[in-house]
C-alpha positions in Angstrom: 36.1 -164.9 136.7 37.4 -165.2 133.0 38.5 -161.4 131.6 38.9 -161.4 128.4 41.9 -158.7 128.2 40.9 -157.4 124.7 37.4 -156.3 126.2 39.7 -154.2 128.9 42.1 -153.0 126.2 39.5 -151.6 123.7 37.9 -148.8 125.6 41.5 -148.0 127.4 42.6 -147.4 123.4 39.6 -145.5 123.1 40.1 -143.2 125.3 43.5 -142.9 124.8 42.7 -142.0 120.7 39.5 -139.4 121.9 42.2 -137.6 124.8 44.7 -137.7 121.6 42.0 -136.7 119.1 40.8 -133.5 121.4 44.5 -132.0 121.9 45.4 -131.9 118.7 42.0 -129.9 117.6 42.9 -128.1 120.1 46.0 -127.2 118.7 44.5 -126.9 115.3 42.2 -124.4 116.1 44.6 -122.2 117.9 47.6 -122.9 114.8 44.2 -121.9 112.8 43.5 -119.0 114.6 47.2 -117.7 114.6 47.1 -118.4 110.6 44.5 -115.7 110.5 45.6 -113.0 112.2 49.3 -113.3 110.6 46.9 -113.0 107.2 45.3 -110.4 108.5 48.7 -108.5 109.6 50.4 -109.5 106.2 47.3 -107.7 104.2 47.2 -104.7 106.8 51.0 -104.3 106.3 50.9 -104.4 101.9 47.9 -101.8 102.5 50.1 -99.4 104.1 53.1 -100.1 102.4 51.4 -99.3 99.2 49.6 -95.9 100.8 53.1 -95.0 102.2 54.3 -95.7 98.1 51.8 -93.7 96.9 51.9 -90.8 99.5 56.2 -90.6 98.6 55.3 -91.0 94.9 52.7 -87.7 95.1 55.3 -85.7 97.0 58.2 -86.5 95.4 56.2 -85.1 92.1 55.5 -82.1 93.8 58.9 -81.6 94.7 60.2 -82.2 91.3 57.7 -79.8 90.0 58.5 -76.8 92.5 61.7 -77.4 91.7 61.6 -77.1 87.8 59.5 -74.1 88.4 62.1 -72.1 90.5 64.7 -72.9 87.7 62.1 -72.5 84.8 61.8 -68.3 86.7 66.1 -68.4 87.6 66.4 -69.3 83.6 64.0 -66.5 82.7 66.0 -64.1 84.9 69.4 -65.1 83.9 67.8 -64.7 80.7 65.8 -61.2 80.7 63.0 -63.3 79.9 61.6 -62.0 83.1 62.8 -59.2 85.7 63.4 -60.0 89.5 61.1 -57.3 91.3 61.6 -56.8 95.3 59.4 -54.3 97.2 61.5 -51.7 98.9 60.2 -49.5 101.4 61.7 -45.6 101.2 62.1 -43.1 104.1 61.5 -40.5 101.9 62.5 -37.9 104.6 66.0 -38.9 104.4 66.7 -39.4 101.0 67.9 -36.4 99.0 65.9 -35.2 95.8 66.3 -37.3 92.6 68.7 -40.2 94.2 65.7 -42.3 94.4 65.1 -41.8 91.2 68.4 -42.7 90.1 67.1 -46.2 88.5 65.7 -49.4 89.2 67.3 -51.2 92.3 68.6 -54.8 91.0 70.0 -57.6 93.6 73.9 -58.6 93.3 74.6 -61.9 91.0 75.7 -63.7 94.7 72.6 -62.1 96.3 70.6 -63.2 93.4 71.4 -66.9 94.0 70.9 -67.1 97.6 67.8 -66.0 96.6 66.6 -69.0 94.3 68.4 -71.1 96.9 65.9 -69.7 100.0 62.9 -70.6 97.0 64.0 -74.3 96.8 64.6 -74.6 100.5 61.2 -73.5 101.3 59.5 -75.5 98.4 61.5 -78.6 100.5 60.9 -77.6 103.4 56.6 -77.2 102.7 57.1 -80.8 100.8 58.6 -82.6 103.4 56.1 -80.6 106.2 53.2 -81.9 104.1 54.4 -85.5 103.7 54.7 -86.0 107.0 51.5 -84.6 108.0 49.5 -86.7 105.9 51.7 -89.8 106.7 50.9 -89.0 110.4 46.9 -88.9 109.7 47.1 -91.8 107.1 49.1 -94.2 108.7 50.1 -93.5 112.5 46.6 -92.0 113.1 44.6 -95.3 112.0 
């Protein structure tokens, strides 16, 4: 029996090239598949990094603005622009005639700027409540 070894070596290199062929589209497919989804991550991850830009931007405005507003009303004070009115609350049963009459009750310079101070603490304070709030709903939430 003559065997030509060529005949026997063809379809063993055949095979050997379709096994070779079939892992590596294999692999390609996955590495394809992995491409995608790091896409999809990179886009998901500029989305919220622009929202999160935006969100800081918009409250960082407010901020500014609540701020230049409680100076803007301590200038017109400090000014007589404006008057600084508090609500007081008299026992009149206690009081003797005419001292409550005396004049207008006015806070103390210290008092006065403990005052302004308590304004822009809250104004922060409502900010940064609100900012976080939104960034929860926006961005952890989704």
């Amino acid at each position: 029996m003559n065997v030509d070894i060529k005949s026997l070596i063809m379809p063993v290199v055949f095979l050997l090239l379709s096994l070779c062929g079939w892992y590596y589209h294999g692999q390609y497919k996955q590495a394809s598949a992995d491409l995608k989804l790091a896409k999809s991550t990179i886009t998901d991850m500029q989305t919220r990094q622009r929202d999160v830009a935006a969100l800081d931007a918009k409250y960082t405005e407010e901020l500014a603005d609540a701020k230049a507003s409680n100076d803007s009303l301590r200038n017109a004070v400090d000014d007589g622009r404006k008057r600084l009115r508090i609500a007081v609350a008299r026992n009149n049963a206690t009081t003797t005639p005419g001292v409550g009459d005396a004049g207008t009750a006015e806070l103390a310079d210290s008092v006065r700027q403990d005052y302004y101070d308590l304004r822009s603490m809250i104004a922060l304070q409502d900010k940064q409540l609100r900012a976080a709030q939104e960034y929860i709903r926006e961005q952890c939430l989704k």
